[in-house]
Structures are given as C-alpha cells and as structure tokens.
TIKOLDREN-921575 format. One record per residue (C-alpha): residue in three letters; x, y, z; residue number from 1. Coordinates in steps of 0.02 Angstrom, whole numbers, m for minus. Each point is the difference from the previous one (the first is absolute). Layout:
{type=ALA | u=X | v=Y | w=Z | seq=NUM}
...
***
This chain:
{type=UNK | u=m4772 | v=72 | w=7484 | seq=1}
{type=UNK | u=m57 | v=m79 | w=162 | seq=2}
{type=UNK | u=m102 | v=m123 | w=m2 | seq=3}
{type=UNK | u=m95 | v=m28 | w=168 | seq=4}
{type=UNK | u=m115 | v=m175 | w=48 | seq=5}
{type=UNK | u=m110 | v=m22 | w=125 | seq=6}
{type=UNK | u=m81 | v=m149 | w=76 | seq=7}
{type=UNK | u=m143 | v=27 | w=94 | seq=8}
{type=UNK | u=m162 | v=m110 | w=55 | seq=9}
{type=UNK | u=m131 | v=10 | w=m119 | seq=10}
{type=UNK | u=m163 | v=100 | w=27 | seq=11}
{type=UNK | u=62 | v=178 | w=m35 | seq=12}
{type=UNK | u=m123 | v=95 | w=m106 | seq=13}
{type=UNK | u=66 | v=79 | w=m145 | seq=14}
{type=UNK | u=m13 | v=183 | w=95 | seq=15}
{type=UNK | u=94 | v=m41 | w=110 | seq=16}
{type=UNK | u=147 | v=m98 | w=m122 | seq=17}
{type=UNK | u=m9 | v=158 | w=m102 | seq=18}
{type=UNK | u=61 | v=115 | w=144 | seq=19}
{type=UNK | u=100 | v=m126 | w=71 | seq=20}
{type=UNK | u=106 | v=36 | w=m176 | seq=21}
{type=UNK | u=m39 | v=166 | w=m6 | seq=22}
{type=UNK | u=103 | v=m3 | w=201 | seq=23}
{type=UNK | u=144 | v=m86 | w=m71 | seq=24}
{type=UNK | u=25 | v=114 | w=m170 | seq=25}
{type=UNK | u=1 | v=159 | w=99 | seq=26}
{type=UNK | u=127 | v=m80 | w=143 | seq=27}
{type=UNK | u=120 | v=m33 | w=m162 | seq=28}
{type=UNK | u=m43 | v=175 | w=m99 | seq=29}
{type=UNK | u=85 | v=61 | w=191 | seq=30}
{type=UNK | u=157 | v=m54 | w=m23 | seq=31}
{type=UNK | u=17 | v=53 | w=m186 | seq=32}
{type=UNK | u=m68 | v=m153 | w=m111 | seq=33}
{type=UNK | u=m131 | v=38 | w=m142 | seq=34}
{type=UNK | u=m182 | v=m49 | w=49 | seq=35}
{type=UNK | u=7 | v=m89 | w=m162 | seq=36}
{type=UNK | u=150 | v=m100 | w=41 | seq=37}
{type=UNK | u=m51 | v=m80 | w=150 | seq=38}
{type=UNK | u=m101 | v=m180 | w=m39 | seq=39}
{type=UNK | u=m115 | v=m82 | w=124 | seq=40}
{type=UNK | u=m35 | v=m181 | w=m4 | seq=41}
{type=UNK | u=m151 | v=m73 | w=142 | seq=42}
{type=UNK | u=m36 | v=m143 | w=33 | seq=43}
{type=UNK | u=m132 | v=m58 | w=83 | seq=44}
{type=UNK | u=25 | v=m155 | w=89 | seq=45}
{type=UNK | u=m143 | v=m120 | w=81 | seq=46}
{type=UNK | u=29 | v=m3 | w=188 | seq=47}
{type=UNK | u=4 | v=m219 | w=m24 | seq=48}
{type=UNK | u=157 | v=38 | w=m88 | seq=49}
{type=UNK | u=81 | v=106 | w=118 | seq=50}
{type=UNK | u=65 | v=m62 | w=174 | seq=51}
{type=UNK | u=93 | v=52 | w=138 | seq=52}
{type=UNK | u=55 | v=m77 | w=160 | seq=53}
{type=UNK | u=m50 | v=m185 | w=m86 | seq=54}
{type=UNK | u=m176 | v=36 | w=m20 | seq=55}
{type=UNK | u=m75 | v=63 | w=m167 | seq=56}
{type=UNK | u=m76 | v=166 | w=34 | seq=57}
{type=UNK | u=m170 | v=m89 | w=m32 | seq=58}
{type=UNK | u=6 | v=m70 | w=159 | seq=59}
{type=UNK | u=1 | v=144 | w=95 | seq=60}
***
C-alpha cells in the first residue's frame, strides 16, 4: 500500500486537489498497484511557514 504526501502552498481549489490525486493514482495503477491501495495525504502549508534560502516564502 503506498502511501504518498504532499506538501504544497496553500490556495489550491479543491478541483484542482482532486485531479492532482486523481494524477498520482493513475501514475501508480501503471506500474501494477490497485487504485484502491494507493493513499494520498496533502497538506497544505501557509507560505509564512515555509522558507527557502533564509527567507520565509512570505517575503517574497
């Protein structure tokens, strides 16, 4: 059973999180796992608590 997470910035609207999983169930149903095997987990993550290069994404 794989279990895939993604962290992302926020502000995704729920289309577009639904095909985002939608993507990543057919990639595994490829290589021979069960659509219903494969677990997504997102999470969306406020860019003030996300940072890169020293500076919170926020900032940019």
């Amino acid at each position: 059973m794989p279990v895939v997470t993604v962290e992302m910035w926020e502000g995704r609207t729920p289309e577009q999180k639904k095909q985002l999983v939608k993507d990543l169930t057919e990639v595994f149903v490829k290589v021979g796992t069960s659509a219903d095997a494969v677990h997504i987990i997102l999470k969306d993550n406020a860019k003030s608590n996300w940072a890169q290069g020293g500076k919170l994404a926020s900032e940019k």
